[in-house]
VEXROMAR-895324 format. One line per field, with one value per residue (C-alpha): x, y, z; residue number from 1. Coordinates in nm, 4 decimals. Layout:
N
px	[X,...]
py	[Y,...]
pz	[Z,...]
i	[NUM,...]
This chain:
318
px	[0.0000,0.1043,0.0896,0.1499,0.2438,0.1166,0.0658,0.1597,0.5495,0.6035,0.3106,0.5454,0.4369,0.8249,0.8452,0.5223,0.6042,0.9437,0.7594,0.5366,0.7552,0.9501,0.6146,0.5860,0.9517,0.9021,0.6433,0.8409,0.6595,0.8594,0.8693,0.9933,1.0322,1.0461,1.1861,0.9999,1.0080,1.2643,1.3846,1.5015,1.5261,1.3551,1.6963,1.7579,1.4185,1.4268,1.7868,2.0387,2.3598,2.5635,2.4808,2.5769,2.2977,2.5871,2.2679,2.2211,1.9087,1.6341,1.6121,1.9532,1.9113,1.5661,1.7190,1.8343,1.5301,1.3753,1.5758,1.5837,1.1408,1.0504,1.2686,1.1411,0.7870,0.7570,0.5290,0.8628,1.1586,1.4115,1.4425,1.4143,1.0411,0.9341,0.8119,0.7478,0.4004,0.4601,0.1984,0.3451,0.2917,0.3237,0.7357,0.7679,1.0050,0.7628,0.9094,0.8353,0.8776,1.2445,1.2791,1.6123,1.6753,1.9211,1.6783,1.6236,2.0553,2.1250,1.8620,1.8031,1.9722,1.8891,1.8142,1.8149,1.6428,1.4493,1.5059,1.5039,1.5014,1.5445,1.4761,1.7705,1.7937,1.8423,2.1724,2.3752,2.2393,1.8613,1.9017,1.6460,1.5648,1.4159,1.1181,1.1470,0.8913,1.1609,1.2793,0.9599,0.9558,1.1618,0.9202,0.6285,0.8019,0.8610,0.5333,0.3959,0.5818,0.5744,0.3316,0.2881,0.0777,-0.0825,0.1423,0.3584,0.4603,0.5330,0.5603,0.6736,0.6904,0.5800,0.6262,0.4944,0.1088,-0.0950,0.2128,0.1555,-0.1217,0.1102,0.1859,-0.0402,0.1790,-0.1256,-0.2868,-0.0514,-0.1340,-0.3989,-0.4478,-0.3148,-0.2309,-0.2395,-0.0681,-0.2147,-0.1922,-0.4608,-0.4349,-0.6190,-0.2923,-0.2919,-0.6263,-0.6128,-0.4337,-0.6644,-0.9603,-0.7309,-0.6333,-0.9923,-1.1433,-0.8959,-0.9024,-1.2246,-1.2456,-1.0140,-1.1733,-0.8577,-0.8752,-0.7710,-0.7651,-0.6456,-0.3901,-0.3866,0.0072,0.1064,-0.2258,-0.1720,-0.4870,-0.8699,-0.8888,-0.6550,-0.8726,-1.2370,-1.0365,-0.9697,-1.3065,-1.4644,-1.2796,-1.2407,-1.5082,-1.5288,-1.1737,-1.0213,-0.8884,-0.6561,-0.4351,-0.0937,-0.0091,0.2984,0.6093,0.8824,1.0544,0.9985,1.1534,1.4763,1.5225,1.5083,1.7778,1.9576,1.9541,1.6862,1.7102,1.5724,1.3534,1.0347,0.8749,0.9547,0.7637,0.4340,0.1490,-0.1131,0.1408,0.1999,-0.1922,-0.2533,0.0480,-0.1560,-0.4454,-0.2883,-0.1946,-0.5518,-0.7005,-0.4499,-0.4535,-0.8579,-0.8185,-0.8852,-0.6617,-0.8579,-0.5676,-0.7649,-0.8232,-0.4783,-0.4196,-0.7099,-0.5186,-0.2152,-0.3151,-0.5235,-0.2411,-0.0104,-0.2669,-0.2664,0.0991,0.0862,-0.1706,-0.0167,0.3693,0.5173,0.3909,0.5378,0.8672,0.9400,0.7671,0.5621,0.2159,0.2510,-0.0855,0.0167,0.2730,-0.0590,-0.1385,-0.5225,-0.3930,-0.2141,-0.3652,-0.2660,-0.2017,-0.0182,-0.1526,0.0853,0.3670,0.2709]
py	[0.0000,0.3507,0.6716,0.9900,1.2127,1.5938,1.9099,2.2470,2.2855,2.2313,2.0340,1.7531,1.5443,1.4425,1.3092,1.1088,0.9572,0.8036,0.7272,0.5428,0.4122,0.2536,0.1542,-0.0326,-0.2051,-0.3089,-0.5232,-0.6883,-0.5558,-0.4783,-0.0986,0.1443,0.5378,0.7552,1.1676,1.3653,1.6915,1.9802,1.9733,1.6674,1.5610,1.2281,1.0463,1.1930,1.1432,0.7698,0.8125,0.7955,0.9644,1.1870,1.3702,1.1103,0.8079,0.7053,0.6014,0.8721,1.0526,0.9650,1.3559,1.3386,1.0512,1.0297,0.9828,0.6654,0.5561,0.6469,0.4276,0.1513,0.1554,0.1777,-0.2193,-0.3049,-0.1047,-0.0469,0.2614,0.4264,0.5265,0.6792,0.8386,1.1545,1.0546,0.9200,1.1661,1.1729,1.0865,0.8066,0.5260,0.1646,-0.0410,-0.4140,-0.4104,-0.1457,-0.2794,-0.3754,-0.3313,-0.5364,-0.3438,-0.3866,-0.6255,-0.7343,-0.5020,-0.2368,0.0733,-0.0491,-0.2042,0.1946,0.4157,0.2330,0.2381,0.1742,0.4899,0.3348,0.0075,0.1784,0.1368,0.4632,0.6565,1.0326,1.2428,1.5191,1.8419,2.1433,2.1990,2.4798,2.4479,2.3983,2.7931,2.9975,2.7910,2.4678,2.4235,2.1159,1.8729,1.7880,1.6285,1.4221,1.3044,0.9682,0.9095,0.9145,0.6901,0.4508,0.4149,0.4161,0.1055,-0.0673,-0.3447,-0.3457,-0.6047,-0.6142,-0.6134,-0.3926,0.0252,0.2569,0.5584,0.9016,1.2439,1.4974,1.8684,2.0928,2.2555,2.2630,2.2636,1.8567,1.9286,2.0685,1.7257,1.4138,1.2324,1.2839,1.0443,0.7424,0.6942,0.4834,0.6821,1.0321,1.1361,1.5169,1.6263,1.9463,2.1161,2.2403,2.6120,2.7816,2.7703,2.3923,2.3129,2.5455,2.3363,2.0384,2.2556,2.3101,1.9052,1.7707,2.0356,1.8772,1.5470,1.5050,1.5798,1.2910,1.0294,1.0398,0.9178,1.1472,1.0963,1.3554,1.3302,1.5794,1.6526,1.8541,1.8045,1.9403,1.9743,1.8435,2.2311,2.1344,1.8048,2.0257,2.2918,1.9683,1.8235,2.1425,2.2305,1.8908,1.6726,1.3292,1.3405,1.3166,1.0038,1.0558,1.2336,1.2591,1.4458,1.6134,1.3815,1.4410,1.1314,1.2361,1.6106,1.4047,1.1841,1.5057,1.6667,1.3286,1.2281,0.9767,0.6536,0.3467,0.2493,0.2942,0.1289,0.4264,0.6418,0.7280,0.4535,0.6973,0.7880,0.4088,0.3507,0.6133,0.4973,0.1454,0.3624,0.4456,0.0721,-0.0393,0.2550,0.1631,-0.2066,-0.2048,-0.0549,-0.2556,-0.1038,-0.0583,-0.0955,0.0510,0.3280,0.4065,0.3621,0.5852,0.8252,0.7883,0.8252,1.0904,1.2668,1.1762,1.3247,1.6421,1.6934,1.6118,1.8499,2.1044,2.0949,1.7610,1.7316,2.0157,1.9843,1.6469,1.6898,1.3296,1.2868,1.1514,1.0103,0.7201,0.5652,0.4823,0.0914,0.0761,-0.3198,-0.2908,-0.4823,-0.3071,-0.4733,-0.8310,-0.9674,-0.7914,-0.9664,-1.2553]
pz	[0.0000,-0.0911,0.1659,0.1220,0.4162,0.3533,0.5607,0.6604,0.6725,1.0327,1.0970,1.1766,0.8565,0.8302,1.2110,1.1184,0.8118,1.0269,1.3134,1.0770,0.9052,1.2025,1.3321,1.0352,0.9598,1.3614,1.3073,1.0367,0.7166,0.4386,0.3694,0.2030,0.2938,0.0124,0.0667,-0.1380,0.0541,-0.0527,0.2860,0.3477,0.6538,0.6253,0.7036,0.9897,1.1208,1.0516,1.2929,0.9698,1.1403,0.9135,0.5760,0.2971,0.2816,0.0487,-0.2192,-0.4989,-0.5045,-0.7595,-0.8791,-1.0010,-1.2104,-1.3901,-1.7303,-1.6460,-1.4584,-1.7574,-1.9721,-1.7018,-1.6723,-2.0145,-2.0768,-2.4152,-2.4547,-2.8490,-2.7321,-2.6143,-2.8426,-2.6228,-2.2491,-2.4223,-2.5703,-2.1975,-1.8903,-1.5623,-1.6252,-1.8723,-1.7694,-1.8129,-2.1001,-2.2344,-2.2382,-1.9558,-1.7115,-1.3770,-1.0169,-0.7071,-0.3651,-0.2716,-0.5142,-0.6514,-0.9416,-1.0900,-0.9621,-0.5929,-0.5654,-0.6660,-0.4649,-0.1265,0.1366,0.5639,0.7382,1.1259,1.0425,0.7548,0.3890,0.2416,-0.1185,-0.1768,-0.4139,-0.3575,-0.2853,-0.4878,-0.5546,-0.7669,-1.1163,-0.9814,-0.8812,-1.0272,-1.3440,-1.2109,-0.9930,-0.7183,-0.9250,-1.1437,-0.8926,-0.8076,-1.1093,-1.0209,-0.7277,-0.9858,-1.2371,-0.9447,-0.8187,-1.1802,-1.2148,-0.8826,-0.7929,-0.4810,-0.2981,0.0679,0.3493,0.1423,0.2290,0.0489,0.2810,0.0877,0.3163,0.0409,-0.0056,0.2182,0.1669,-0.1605,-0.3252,-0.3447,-0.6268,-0.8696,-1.0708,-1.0705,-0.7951,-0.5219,-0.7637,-0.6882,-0.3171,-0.1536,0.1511,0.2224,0.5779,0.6167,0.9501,1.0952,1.4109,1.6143,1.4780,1.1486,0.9792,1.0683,0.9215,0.6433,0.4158,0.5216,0.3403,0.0261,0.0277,0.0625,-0.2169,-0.4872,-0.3210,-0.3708,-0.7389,-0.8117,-0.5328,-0.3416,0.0749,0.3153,0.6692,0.9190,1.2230,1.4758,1.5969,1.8951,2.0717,2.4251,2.5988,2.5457,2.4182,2.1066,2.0371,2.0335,1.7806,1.5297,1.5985,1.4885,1.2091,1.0941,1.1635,1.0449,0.8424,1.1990,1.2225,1.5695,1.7491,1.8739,2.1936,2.2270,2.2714,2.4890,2.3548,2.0036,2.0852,2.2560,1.9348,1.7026,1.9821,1.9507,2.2874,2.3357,2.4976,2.3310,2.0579,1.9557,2.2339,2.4280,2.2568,2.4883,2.4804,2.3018,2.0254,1.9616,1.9970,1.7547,1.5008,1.5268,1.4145,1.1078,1.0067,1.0663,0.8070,0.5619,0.6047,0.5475,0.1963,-0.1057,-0.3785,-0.7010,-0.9929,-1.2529,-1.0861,-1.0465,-1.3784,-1.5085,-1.2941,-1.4301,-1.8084,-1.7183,-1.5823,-1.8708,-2.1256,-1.9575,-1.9262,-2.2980,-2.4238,-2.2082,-2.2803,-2.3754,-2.6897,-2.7671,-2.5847,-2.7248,-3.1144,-3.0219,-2.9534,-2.6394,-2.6305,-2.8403,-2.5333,-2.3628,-2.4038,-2.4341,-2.3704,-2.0488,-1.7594,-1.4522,-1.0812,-1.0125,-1.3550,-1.5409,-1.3948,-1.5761]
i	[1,2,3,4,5,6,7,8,9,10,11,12,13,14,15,16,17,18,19,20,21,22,23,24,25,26,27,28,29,30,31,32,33,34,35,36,37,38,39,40,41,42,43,44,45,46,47,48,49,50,51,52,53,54,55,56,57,58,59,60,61,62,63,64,65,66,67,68,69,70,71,72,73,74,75,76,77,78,79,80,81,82,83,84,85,86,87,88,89,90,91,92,93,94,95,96,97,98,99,100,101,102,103,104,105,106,107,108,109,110,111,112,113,114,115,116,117,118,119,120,121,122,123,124,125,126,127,128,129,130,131,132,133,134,135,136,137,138,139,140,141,142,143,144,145,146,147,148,149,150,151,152,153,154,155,156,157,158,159,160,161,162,163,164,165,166,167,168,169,170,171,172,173,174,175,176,177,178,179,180,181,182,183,184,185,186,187,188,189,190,191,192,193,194,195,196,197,198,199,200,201,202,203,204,205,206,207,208,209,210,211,212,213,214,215,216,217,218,219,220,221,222,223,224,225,226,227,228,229,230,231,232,233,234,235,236,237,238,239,240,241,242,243,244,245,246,247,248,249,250,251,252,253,254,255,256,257,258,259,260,261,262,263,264,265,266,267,268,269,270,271,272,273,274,275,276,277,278,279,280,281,282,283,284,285,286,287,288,289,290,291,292,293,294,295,296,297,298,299,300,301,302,303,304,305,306,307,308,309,310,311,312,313,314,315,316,317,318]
């Protein structure tokens, strides 16, 4: 199962997507964390020490994922004819979570006892001429391509805000967790997510962070409702990892914080993923980046790499 981790920057989405993460790699379920944020600080979070992850970042290296994903698919000429929206075809080059390939050997690497991909940061060039969703565009390539079954994570921290719903990569997720804090700032990107959410049929499910008080919890009720799916109270442990002095694993971590990370699993784990709806996403998406600038960019009618043929989900693996 996919989730995405969304919110206000400083909402805590990153600390929640590694404490979920962890939550889930204890148990013994294979996941994956993806960094998808511009600050990234994912690493860290997940209790990586030092700068290098010593795996290089997806952003930096699309072109070859390109040419790596699209294997033998007739529909695709070159890297140069394929983008970030490309759906997969009959030929494309399928991916099993952590599976033993070229693309998962170069990218992953353990962040504390968490295998992790990143997308990069900006760096020199980037400056002024490049906005950060080139870099996303190996994270929606991947998941494009991946077929992922149950039991199975795929955990990405995105970008900060509304700033998520600038490419079709909300699309790829089966449940969305958007962090807010018990504030209007907090909640006012919740509004923004579940108006464009809802166009597209996309699950959202809210978790309240920094909850001090029964005062906190009424403010999220009220401004919330129903999306409200639990809370976390402020965590002393959590503020001691992040100054790197805590003691212990997760299991330290306070007993409502674990309850409420068990929360989590339980929504995810009750979701039946519909494949071709995912894939109706994902060619819808393509055909819009199409029509509105690759067609152009690349002289192709992009339209054409979509396989009216392709059978998405585990039946492709055939």
């Amino acid at each position: 199962m996919r989730i995405a981790f969304v919110g206000k920057g400083g909402s805590g989405k990153t600390t929640l997507s590694a404490l979920f993460s962890r939550h889930l790699a204890r148990s013994g379920a294979p996941v994956l964390a993806v960094d998808g944020d511009i600050n990234q600080h994912l690493a860290e979070a997940l209790g990586h020490d030092g700068d290098d992850l010593g795996a290089p970042p997806l952003g930096a290296h699309v072109a070859d994922i390109k040419d790596f994903l699209r294997g033998t698919n007739p529909r695709i000429a070159s890297r140069e004819a394929m983008i970030k929206t490309t759906p997969p075809g009959r030929g494309s080059r399928l991916l099993r979570l952590l599976g033993d390939d070229e693309l998962h050997a170069r990218h992953v690497r353990l962040a504390g006892d968490v295998p992790l991909m990143v997308t990069g940061e900006f760096d020199e060039s980037d400056l002024g001429v490049a906005c950060y969703h080139s870099k996303l565009g190996g994270v929606e390539l991947y998941l494009n391509h991946l077929v992922d079954g149950p039991g199975e994570y795929v955990v990405v921290d995105m970008t900060a805000g509304a700033d998520a719903f600038a490419s079709g990569l909300f699309t790829r997720f089966d449940m969305t967790f958007l962090v807010a804090e018990p504030t209007r700032k907090g909640v006012s990107v919740y509004r923004q997510y579940r108006d464009h959410a809802r166009e597209f049929g996309i699950r959202i499910a809210v978790i309240g962070n920094k909850v001090t008080g029964e005062g906190d919890l009424l403010f999220l009720k009220e401004h919330v409702g129903d999306d409200l799916l639990t809370h976390l109270i402020h965590s002393p442990w959590v503020r001691a990892a992040e100054q790197g002095r805590a003691e212990g694993g997760l299991e330290f971590l306070e007993a409502h914080n674990r309850h409420a990370l068990g929360i989590l699993r339980e929504t995810v784990d009750t979701h039946t993923r519909d494949w071709p709806a995912l894939h109706r996403h994902a060619v819808e998406f393509h055909l819009r980046n199409a029509r509105s600038w690759a067609n152009e960019a690349t002289g192709l009618d992009l339209a054409a790499q979509v396989d009216p043929d392709f059978v998405p989900g585990p039946a492709s693996l055939a």
